[in-house]
N, C-alpha and C positions, 0 to 999 in steps of 0.2 A: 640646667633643667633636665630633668626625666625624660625619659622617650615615650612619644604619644602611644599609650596603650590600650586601642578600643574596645581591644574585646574584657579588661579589667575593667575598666573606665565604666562602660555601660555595664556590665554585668552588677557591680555594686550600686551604681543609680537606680537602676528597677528591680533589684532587690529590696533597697530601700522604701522606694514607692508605694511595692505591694507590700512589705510590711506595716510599714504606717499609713496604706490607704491615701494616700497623696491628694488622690484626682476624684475620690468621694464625698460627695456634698454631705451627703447624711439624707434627714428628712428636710425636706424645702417649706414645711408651715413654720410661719412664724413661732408658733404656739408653743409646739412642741420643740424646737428646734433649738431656740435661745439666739436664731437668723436677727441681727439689726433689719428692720424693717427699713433704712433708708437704704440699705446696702443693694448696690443696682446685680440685678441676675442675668444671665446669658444663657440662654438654650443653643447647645452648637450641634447639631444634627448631620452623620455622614448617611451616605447611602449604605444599608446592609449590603454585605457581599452575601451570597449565593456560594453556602459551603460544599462544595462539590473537587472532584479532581483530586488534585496530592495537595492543592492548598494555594496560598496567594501567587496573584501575577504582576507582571511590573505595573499594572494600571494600577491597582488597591492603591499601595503606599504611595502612587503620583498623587491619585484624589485625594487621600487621607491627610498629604501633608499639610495642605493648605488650610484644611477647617482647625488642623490640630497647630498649626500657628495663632492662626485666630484666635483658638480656645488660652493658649499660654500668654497669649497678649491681651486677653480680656484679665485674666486672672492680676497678669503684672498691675492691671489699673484697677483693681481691686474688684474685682465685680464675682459675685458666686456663682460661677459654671459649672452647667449641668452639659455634660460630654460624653453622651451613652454610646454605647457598640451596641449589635444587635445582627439576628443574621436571618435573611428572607430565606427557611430550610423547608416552606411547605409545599407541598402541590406534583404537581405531574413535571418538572423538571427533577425533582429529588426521586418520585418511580422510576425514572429513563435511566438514571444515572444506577439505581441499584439494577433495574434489570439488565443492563450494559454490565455491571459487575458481579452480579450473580449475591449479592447480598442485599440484608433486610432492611427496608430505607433509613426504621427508626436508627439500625445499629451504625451504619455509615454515613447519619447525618449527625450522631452524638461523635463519629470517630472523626470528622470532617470539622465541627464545630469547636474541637478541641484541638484539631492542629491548628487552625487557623486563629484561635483565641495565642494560642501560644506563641504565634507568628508576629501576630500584632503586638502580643507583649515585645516580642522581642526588637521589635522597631524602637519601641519604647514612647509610642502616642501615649497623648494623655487620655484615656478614655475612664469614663467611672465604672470599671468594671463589677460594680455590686448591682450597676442595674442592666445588665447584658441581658437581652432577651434572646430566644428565637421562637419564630413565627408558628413553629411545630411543637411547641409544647401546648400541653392543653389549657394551661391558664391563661396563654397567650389570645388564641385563637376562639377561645368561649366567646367571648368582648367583639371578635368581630363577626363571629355567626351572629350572636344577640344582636347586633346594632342592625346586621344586613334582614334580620327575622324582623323589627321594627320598621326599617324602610318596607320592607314587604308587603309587610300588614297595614299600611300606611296610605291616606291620598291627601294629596297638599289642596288648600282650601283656598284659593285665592282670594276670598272676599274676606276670609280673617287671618290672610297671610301666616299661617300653620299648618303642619300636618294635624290631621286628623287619621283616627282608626278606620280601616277598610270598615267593619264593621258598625258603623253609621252608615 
């Protein structure tokens, strides 16, 4: 037998993966999808890291392994998981970190976003990277100004157990 060789070994499995998209569902409607509608689903949800620094620490891949067994053991029992990445890059923790660094938050949280995607690739998680968010992009974050401008404008009506518009 051959000598265990990991760094060939893995380099050609997540080559693979990301070429044929492995760990992507596609579109989850029935309709459009050609999804068997018996076919049971799994939403396997990690916590975002927080892309800052030079990139992952040993905490990431301790957390990540476990939901990312989960995710390869729902798959084995046939079920279509949905296994997103995503990265919490907005707010006054990503300011601190550029003014600490002397650069522009947008430019070092797309530079931080992209080692740390790379990082994770190279672990080799299953994640569906086609639906990798972060929190700082503007199509992200419209959705939740909008929902927090609706709770705003809002007072809960207890007697028809609904929000209603401030506005009434």
């Amino acid at each position: 037998m051959a000598d265990y060789d990991p760094h060939s070994l893995e380099s050609k499995w997540q080559a693979y993966w990301k070429e044929h998209r492995t760990f992507s569902v596609g579109d989850l409607s029935i309709s459009s999808s050609g999804l068997n509608p018996n076919t049971p689903k799994a939403y396997i949800l990690d916590m975002f890291p927080y892309p800052s620094g030079a990139g992952l620490h040993i905490g990431h891949p301790v957390g990540y392994t476990g939901s990312d067994i989960l995710a390869r053991f729902r798959r084995h029992q046939g079920y279509t998981v949905l296994h997103p990445m995503g990265y919490d890059s907005f707010g006054l923790p990503s300011e601190q970190h550029a003014i600490a660094t002397g650069q522009h938050p947008e430019e070092l949280t797309t530079l931080n976003c992209d080692r740390f995607t790379k990082q994770l690739q190279n672990l080799g998680f299953s994640y569906d990277w086609d639906r990798a968010i972060k929190t700082s992009d503007a199509s992200y974050y419209k959705w939740t100004q909008w929902i927090f401008l609706k709770l705003y404008d809002s007072w809960f009506d207890h007697s028809e157990n609904r929000a209603r518009p401030i506005a009434e």
